[in-house]
MARBA-926979 format. One record per residue (C-alpha): residue number from 0; x, y, z; residue in one letter. Coordinates in nm, 2 decimals. Layout:
<atoms>
<atom><num>NUM</num><east>X</east><north>Y</north><up>Z</up><residu>A</residu></atom>
...
</atoms>
This chain:
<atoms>
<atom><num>0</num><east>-3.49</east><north>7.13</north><up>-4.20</up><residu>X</residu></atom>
<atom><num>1</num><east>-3.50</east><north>7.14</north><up>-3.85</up><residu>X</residu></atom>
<atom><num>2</num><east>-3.79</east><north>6.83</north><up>-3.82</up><residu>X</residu></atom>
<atom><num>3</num><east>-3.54</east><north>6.64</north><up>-4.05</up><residu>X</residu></atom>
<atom><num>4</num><east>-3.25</east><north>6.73</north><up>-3.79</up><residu>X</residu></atom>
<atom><num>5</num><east>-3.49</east><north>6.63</north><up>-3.51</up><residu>X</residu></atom>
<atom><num>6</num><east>-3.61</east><north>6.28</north><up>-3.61</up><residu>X</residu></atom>
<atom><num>7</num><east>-3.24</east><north>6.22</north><up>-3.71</up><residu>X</residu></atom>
<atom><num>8</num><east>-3.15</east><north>6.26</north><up>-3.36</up><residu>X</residu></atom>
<atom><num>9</num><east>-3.48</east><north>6.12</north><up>-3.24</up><residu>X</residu></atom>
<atom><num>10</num><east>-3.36</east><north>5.77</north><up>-3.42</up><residu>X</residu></atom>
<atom><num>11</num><east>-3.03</east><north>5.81</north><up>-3.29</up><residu>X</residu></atom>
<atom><num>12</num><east>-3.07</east><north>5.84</north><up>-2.97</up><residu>X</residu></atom>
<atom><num>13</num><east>-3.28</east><north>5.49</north><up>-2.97</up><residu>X</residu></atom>
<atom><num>14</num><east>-3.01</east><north>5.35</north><up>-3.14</up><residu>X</residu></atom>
<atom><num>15</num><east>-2.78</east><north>5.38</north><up>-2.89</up><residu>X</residu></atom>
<atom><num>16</num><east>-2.71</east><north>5.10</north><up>-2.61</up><residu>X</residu></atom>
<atom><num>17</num><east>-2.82</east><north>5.13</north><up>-2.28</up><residu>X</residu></atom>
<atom><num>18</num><east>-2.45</east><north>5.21</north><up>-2.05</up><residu>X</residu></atom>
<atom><num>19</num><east>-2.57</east><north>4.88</north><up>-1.87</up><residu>X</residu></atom>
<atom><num>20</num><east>-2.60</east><north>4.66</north><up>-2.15</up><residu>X</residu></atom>
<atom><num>21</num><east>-2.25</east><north>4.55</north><up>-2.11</up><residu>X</residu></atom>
<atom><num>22</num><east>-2.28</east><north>4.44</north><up>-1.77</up><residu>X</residu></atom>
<atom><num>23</num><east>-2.62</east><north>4.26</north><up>-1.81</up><residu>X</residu></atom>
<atom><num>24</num><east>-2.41</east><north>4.10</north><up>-2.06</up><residu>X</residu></atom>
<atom><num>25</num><east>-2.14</east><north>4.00</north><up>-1.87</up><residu>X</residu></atom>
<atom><num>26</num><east>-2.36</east><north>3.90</north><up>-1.59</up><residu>X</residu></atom>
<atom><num>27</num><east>-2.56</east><north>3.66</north><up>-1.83</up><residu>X</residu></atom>
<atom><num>28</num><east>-2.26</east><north>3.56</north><up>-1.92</up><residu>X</residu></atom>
<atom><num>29</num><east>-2.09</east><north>3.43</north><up>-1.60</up><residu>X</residu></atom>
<atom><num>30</num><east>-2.42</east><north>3.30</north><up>-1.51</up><residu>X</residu></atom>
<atom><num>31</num><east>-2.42</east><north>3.06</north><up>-1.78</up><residu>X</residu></atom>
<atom><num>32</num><east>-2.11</east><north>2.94</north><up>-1.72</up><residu>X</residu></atom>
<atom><num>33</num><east>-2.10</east><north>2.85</north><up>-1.37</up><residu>X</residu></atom>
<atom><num>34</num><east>-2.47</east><north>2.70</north><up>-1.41</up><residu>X</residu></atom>
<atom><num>35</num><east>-2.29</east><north>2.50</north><up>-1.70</up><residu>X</residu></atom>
<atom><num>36</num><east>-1.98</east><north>2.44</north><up>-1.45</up><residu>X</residu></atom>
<atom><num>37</num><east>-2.19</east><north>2.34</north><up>-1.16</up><residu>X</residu></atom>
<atom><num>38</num><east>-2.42</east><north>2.13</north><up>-1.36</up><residu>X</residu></atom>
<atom><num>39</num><east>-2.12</east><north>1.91</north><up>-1.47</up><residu>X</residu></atom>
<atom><num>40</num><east>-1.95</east><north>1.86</north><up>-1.18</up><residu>X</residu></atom>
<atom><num>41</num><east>-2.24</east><north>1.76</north><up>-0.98</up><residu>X</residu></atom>
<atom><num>42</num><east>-2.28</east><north>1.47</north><up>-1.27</up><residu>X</residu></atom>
<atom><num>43</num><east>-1.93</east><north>1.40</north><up>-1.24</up><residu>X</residu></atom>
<atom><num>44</num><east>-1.97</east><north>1.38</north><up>-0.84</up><residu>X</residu></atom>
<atom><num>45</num><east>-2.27</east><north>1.19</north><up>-0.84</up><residu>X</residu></atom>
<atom><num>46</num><east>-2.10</east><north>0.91</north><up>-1.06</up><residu>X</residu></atom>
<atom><num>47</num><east>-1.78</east><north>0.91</north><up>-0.91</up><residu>X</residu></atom>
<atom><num>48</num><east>-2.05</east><north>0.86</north><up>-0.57</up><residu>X</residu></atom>
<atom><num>49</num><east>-2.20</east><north>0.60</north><up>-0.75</up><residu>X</residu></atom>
<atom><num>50</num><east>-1.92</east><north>0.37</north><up>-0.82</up><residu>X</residu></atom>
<atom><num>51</num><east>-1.79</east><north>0.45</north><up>-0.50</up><residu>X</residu></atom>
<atom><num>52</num><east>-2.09</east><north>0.29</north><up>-0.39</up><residu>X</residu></atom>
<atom><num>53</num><east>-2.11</east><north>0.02</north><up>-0.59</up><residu>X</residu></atom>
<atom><num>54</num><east>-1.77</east><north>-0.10</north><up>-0.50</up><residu>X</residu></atom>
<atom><num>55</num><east>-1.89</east><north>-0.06</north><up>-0.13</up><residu>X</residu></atom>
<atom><num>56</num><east>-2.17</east><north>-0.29</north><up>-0.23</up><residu>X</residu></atom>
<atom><num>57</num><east>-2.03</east><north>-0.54</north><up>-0.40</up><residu>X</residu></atom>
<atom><num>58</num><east>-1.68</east><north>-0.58</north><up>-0.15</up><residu>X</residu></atom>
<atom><num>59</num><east>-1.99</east><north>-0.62</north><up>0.17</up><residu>X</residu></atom>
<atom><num>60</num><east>-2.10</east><north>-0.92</north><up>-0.03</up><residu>X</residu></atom>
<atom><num>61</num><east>-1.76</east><north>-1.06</north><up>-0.07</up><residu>X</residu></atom>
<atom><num>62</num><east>-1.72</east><north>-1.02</north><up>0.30</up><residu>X</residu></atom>
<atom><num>63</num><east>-2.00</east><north>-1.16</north><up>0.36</up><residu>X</residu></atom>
<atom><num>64</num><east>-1.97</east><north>-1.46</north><up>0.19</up><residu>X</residu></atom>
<atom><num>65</num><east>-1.60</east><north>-1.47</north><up>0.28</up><residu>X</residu></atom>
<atom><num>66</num><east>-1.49</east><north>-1.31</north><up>0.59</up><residu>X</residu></atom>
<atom><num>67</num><east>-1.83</east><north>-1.33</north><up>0.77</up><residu>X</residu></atom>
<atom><num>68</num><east>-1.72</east><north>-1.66</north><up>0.92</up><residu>X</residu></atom>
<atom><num>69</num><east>-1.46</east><north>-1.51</north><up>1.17</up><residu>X</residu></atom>
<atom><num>70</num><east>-1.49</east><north>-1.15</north><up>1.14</up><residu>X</residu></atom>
<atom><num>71</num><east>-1.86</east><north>-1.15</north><up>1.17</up><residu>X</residu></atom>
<atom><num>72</num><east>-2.13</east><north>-0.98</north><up>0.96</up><residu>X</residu></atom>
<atom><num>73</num><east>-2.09</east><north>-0.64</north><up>1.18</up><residu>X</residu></atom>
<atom><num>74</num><east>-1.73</east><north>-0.64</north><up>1.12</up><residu>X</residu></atom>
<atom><num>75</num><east>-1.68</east><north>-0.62</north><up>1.51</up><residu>X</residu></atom>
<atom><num>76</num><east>-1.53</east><north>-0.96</north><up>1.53</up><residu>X</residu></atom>
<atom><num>77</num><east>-1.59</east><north>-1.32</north><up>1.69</up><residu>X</residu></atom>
<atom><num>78</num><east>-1.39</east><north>-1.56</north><up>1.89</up><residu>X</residu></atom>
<atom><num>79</num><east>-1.26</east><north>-1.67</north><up>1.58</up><residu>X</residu></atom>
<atom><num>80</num><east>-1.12</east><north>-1.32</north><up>1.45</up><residu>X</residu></atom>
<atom><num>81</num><east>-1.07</east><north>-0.97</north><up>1.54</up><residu>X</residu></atom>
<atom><num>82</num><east>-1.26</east><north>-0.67</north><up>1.49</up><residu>X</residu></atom>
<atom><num>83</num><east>-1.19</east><north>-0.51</north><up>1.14</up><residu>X</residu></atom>
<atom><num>84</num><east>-1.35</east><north>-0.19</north><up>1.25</up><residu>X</residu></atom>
<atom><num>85</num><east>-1.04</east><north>0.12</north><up>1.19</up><residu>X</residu></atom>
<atom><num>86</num><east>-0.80</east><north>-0.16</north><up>1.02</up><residu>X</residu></atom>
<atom><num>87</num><east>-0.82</east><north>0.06</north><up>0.69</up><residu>X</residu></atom>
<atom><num>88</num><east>-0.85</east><north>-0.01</north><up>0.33</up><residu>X</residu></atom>
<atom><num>89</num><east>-0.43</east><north>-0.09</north><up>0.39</up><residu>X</residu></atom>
<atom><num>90</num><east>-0.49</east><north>-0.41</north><up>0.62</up><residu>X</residu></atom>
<atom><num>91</num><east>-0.76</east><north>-0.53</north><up>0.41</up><residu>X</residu></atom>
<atom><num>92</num><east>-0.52</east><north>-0.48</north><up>0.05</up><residu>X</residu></atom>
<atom><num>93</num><east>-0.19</east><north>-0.65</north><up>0.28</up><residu>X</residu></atom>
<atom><num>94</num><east>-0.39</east><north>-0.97</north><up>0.42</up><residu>X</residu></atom>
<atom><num>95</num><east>-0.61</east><north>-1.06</north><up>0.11</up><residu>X</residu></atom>
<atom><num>96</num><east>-0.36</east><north>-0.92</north><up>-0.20</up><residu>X</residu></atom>
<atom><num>97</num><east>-0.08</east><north>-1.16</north><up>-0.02</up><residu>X</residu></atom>
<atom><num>98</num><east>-0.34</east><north>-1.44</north><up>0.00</up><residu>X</residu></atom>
<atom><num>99</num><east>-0.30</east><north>-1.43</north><up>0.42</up><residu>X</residu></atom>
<atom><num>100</num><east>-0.69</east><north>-1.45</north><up>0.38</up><residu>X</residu></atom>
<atom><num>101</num><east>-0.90</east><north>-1.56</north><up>0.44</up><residu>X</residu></atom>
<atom><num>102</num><east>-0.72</east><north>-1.82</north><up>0.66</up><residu>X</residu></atom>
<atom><num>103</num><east>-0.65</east><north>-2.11</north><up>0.58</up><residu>X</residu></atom>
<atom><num>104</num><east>-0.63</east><north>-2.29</north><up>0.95</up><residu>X</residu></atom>
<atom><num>105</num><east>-0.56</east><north>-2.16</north><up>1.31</up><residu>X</residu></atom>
<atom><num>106</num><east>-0.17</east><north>-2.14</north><up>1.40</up><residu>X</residu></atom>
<atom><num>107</num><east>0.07</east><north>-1.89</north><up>1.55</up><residu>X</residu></atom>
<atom><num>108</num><east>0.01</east><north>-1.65</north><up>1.21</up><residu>X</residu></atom>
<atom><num>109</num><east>-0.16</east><north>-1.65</north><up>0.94</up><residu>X</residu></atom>
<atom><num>110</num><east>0.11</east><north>-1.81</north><up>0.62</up><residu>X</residu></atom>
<atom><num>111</num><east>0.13</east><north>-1.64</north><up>0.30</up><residu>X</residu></atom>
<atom><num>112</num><east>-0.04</east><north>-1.82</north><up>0.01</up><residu>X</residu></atom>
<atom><num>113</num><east>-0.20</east><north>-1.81</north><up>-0.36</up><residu>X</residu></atom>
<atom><num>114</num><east>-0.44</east><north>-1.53</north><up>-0.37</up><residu>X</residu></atom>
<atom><num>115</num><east>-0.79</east><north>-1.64</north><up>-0.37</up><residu>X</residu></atom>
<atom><num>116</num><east>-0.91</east><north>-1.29</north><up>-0.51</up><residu>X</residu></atom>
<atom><num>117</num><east>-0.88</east><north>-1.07</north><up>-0.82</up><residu>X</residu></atom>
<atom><num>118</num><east>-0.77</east><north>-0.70</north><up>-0.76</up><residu>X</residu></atom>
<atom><num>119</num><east>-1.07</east><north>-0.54</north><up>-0.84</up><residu>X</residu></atom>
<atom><num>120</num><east>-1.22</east><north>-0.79</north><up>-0.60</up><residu>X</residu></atom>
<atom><num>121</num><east>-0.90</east><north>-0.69</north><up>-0.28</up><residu>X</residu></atom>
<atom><num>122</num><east>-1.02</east><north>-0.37</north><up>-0.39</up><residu>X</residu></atom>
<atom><num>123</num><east>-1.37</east><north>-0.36</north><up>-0.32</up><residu>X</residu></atom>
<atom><num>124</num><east>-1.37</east><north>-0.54</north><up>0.02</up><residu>X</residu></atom>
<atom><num>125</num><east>-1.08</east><north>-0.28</north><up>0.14</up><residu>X</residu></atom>
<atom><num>126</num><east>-1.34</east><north>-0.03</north><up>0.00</up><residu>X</residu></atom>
<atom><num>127</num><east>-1.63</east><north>-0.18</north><up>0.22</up><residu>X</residu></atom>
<atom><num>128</num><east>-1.40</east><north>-0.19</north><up>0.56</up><residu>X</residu></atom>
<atom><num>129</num><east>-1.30</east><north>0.14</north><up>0.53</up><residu>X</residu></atom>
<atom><num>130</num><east>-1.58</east><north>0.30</north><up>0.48</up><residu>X</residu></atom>
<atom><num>131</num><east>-1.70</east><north>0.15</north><up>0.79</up><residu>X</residu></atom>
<atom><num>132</num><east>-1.41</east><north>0.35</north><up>0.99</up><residu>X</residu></atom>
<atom><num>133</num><east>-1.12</east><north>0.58</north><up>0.91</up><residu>X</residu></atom>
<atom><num>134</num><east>-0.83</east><north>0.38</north><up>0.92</up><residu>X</residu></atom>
<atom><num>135</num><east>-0.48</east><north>0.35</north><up>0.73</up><residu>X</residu></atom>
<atom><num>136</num><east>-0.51</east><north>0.40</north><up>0.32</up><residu>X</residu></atom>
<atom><num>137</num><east>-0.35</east><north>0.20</north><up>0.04</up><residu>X</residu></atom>
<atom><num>138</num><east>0.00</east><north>0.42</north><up>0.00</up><residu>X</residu></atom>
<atom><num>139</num><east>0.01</east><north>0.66</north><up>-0.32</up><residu>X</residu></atom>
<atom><num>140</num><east>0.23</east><north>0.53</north><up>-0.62</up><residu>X</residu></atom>
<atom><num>141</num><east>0.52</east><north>0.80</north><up>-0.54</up><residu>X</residu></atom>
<atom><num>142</num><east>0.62</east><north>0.60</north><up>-0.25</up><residu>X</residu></atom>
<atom><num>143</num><east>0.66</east><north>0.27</north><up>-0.44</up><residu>X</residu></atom>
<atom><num>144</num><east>0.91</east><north>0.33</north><up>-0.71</up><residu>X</residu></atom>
<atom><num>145</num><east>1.19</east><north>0.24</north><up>-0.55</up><residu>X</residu></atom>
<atom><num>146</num><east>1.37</east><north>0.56</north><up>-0.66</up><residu>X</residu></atom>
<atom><num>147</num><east>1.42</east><north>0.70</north><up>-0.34</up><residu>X</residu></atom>
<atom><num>148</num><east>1.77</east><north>0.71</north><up>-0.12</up><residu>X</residu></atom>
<atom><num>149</num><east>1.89</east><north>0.35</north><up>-0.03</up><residu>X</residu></atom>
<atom><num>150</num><east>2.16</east><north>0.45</north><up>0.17</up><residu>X</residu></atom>
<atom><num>151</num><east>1.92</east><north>0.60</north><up>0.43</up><residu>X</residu></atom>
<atom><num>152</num><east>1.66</east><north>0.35</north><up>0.33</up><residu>X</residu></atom>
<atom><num>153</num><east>1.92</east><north>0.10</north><up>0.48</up><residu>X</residu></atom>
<atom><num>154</num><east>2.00</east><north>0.29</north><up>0.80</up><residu>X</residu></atom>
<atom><num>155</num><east>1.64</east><north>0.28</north><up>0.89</up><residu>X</residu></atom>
<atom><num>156</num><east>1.59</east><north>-0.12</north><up>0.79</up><residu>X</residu></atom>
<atom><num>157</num><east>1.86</east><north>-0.18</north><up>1.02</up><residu>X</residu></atom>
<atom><num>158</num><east>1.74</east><north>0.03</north><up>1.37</up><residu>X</residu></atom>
<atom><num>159</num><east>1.37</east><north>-0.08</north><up>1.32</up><residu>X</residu></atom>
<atom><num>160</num><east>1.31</east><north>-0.41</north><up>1.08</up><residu>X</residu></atom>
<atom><num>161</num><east>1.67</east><north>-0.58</north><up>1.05</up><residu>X</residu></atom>
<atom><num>162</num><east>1.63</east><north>-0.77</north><up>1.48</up><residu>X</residu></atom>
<atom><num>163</num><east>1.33</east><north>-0.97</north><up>1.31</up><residu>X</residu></atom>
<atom><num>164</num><east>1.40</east><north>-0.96</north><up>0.90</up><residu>X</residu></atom>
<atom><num>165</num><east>1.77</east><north>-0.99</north><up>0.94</up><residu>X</residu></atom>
<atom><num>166</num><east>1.95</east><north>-0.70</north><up>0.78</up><residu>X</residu></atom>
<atom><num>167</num><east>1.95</east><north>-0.85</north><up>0.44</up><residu>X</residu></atom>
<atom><num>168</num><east>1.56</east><north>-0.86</north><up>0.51</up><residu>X</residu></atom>
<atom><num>169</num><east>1.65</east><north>-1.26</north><up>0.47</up><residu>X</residu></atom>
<atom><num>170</num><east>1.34</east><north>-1.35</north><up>0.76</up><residu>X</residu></atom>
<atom><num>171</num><east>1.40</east><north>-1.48</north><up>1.11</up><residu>X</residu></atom>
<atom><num>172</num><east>1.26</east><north>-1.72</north><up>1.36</up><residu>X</residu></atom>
<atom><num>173</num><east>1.07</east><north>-1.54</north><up>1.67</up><residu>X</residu></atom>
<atom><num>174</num><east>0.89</east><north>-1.66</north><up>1.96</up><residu>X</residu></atom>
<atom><num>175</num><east>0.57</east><north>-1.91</north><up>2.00</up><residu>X</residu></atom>
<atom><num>176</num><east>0.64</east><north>-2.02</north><up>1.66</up><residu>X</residu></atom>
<atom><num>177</num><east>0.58</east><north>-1.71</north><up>1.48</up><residu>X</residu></atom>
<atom><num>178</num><east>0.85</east><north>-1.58</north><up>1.25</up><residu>X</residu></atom>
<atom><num>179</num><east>0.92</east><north>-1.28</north><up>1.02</up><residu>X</residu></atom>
<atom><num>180</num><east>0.89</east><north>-1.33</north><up>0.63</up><residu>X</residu></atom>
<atom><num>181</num><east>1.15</east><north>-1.32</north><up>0.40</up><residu>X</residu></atom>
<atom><num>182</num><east>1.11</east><north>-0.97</north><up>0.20</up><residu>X</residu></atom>
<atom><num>183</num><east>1.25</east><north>-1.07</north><up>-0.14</up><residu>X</residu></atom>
<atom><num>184</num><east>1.00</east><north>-1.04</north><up>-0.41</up><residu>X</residu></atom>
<atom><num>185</num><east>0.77</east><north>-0.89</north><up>-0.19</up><residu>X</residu></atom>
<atom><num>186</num><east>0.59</east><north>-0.66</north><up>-0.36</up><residu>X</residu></atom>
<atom><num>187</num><east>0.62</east><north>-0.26</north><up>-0.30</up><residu>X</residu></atom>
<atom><num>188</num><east>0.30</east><north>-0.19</north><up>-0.17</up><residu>X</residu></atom>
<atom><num>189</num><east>0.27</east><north>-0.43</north><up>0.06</up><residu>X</residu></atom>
<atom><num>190</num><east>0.61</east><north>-0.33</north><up>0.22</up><residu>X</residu></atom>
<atom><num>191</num><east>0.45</east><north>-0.01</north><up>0.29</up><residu>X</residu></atom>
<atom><num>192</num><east>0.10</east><north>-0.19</north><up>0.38</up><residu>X</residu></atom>
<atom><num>193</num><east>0.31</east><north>-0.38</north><up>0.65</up><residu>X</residu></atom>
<atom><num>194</num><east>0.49</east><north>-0.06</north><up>0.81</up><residu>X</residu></atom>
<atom><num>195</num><east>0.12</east><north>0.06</north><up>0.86</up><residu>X</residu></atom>
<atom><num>196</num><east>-0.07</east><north>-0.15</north><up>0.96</up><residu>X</residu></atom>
<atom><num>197</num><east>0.15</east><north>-0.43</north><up>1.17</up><residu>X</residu></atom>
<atom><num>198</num><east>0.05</east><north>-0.73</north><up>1.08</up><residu>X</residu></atom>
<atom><num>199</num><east>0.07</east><north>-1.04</north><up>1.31</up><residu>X</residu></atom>
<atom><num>200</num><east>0.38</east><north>-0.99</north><up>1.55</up><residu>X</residu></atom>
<atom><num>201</num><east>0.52</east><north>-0.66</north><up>1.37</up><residu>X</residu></atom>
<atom><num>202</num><east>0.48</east><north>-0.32</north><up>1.55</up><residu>X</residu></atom>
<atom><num>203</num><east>0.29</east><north>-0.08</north><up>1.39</up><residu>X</residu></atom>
<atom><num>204</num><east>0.54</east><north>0.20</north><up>1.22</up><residu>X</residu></atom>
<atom><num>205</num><east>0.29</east><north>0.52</north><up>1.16</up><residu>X</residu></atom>
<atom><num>206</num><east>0.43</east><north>0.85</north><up>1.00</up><residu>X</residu></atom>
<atom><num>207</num><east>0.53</east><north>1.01</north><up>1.32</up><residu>X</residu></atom>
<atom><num>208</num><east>0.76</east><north>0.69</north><up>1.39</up><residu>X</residu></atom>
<atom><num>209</num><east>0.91</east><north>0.68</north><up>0.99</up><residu>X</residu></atom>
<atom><num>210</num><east>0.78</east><north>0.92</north><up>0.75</up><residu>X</residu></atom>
<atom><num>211</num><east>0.59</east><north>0.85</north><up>0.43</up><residu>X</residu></atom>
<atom><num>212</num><east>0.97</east><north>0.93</north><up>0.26</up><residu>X</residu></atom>
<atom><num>213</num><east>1.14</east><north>0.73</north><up>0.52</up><residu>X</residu></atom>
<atom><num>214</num><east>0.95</east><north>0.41</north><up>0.40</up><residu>X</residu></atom>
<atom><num>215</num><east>0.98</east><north>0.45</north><up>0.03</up><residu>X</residu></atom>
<atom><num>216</num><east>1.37</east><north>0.52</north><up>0.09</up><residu>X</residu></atom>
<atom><num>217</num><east>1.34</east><north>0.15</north><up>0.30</up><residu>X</residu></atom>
<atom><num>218</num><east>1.14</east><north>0.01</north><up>-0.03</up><residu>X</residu></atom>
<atom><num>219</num><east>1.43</east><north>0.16</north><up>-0.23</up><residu>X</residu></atom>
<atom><num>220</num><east>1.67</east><north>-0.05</north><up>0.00</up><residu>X</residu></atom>
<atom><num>221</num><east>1.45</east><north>-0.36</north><up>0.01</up><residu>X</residu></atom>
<atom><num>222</num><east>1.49</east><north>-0.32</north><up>-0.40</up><residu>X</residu></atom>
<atom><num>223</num><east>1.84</east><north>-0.27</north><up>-0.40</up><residu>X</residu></atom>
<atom><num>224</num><east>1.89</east><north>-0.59</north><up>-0.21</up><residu>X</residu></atom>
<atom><num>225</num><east>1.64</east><north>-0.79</north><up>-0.47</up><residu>X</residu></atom>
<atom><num>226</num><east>1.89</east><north>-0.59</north><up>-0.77</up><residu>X</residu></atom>
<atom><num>227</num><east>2.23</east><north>-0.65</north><up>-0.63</up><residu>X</residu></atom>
<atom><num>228</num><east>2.29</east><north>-1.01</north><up>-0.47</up><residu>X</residu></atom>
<atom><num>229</num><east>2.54</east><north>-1.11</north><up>-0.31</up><residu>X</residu></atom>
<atom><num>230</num><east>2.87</east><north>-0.99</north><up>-0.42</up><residu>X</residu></atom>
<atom><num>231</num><east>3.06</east><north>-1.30</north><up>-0.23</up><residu>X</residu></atom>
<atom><num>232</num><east>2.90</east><north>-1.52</north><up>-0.41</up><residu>X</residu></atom>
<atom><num>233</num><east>2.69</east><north>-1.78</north><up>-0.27</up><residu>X</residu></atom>
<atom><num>234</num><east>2.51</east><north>-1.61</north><up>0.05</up><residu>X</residu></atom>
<atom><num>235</num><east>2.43</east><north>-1.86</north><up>0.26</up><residu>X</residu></atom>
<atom><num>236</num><east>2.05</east><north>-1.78</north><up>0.26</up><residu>X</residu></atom>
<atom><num>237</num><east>2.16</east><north>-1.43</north><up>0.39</up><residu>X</residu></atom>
<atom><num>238</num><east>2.17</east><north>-1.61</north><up>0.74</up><residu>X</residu></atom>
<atom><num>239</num><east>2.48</east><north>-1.39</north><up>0.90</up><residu>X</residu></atom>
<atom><num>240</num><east>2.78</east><north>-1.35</north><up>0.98</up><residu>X</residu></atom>
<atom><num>241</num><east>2.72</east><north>-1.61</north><up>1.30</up><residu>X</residu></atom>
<atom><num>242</num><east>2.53</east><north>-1.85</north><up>1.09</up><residu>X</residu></atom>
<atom><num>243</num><east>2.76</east><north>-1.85</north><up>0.79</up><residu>X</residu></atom>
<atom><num>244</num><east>3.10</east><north>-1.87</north><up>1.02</up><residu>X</residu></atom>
<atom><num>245</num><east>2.87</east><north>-2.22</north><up>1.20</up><residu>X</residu></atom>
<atom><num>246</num><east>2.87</east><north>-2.31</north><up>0.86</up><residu>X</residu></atom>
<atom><num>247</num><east>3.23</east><north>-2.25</north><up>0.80</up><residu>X</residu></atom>
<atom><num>248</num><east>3.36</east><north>-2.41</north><up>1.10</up><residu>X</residu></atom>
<atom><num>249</num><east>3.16</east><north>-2.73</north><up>1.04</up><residu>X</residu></atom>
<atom><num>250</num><east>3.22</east><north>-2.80</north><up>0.73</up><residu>X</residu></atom>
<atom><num>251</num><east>3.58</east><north>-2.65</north><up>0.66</up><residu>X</residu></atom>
<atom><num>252</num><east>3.67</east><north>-2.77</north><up>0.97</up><residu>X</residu></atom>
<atom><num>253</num><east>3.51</east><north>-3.10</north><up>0.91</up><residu>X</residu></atom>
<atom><num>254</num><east>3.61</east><north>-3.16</north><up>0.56</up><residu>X</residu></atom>
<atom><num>255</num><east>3.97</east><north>-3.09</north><up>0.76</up><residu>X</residu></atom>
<atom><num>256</num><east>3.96</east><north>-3.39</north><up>0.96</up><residu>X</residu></atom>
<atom><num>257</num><east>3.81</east><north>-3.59</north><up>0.68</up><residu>X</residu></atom>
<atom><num>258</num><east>4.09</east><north>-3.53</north><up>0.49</up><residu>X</residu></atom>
<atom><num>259</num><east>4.35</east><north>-3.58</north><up>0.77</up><residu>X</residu></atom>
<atom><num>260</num><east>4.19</east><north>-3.89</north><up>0.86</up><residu>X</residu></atom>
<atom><num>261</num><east>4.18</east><north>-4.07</north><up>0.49</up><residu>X</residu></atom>
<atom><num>262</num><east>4.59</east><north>-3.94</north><up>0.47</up><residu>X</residu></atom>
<atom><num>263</num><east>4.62</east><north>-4.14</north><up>0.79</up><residu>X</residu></atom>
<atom><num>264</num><east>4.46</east><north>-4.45</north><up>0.66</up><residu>X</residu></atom>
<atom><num>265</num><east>4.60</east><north>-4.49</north><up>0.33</up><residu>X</residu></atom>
<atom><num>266</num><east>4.98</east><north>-4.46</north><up>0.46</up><residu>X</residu></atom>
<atom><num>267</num><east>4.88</east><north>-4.73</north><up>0.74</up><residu>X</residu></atom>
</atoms>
């Protein structure tokens, strides 16, 4: 009886798990898991990396082949163009999405005109000049829905864009031939693009000067304008009060004496 009872407990006793077999377990476990973890986002790394890279690749043989010319291979420049080095991915997007290059011919600024490139194709050169040097990025989609405050957005067009776009954002002449664009239809990004990067005569407008929130509320203006015309009717070309009452006094005025002076004929 008692070498039953023994072996019983004998082949209990080596039945029973060891008190660290849970936390071997637990420790295989986690192991597995963040091997799993690590291994898959190292894959995902490496191919987000590798098209990365490829866009690199492919937007240096677009310059080459089309920006080379004036900008030179190095990107530092030539007597025919500037230095692209620090310009950002946001310069690069602006001038080639709105077809300002590659340019056309020398004058006092480069014209807006058909786009010579796809997007994919903007995209890849931006990605090429900015990984050269840091430099100002294409904006995030939250600022360029157009859903931000207009009434501020408006404020803010008129202290800093309105003495060159006209406060209808109509365009203006400036000096040495250059001018400022008319903003209608202009498209969101590029609004945005402009305000950081300055293109041609335009100051440069960095978040310390207006806020990322500042220039979507302007884009939300810019769009209101573009939604809501002219509630006089005919606007004039958005000209101005100085420029519409010109208009006004020579023709009202004119079509005045024209009248006075047929009355005077046909009683003589």
């Amino acid at each position: 009886m008692s070498r039953t009872t023994s072996t019983t407990a004998k082949r209990g006793n080596s039945g029973r798990r060891h008190p660290l077999a849970s936390v071997a377990l637990i420790l295989v476990g986690l192991i597995t898991t963040g091997g799993a973890y690590a291994m898959f986002t190292s894959t995902a790394a490496a191919e987000t990396t590798a098209v990365t890279q490829t866009m690199i690749e492919e937007g240096e043989k677009l310059f080459a082949s089309n920006c080379a010319t004036c900008h030179g291979l190095d990107v530092q420049g030539t007597e025919a163009g500037p230095s692209l080095y620090g310009v950002g991915a946001a310069s690069v997007d602006f001038q080639v999405g709105t077809g300002r290059m590659p340019l056309a011919a020398s004058g006092p600024q480069a014209e807006q005109k058909p786009v010579q490139f796809t997007q994919d194709q903007t995209d890849a050169m931006a990605a090429y000049v900015a990984s050269l040097a840091p430099g100002p990025a294409i904006p995030s989609d939250e600022y360029l829905q157009g859903d931000g405050d207009a009434t501020l957005g408006a404020e803010l067009f008129r202290i800093n864009c309105a003495m060159c776009h006209n406060v209808a954002g109509a365009g203006g002449a400036l000096t040495e031939g250059k001018y400022a664009p008319s903003l209608d239809g202009v498209e969101p990004v590029h609004v945005y693009e402009a305000m950081v990067t300055g293109p041609q005569n335009m100051p440069v407008f960095n978040d310390l000067n207006i806020s990322p929130q500042e220039k979507a509320d302007i884009i939300t203006y810019l769009k209101y304008l573009e939604d809501n015309p002219s509630p006089g009717g005919f606007d004039l070309g958005s000209l101005g009060p100085v420029s519409e009452g010109l208009f006004v006094w020579i023709f009202g005025l004119g079509a005045i004496v024209a009248v006075t002076v047929w009355i005077a004929a046909k009683s003589n």
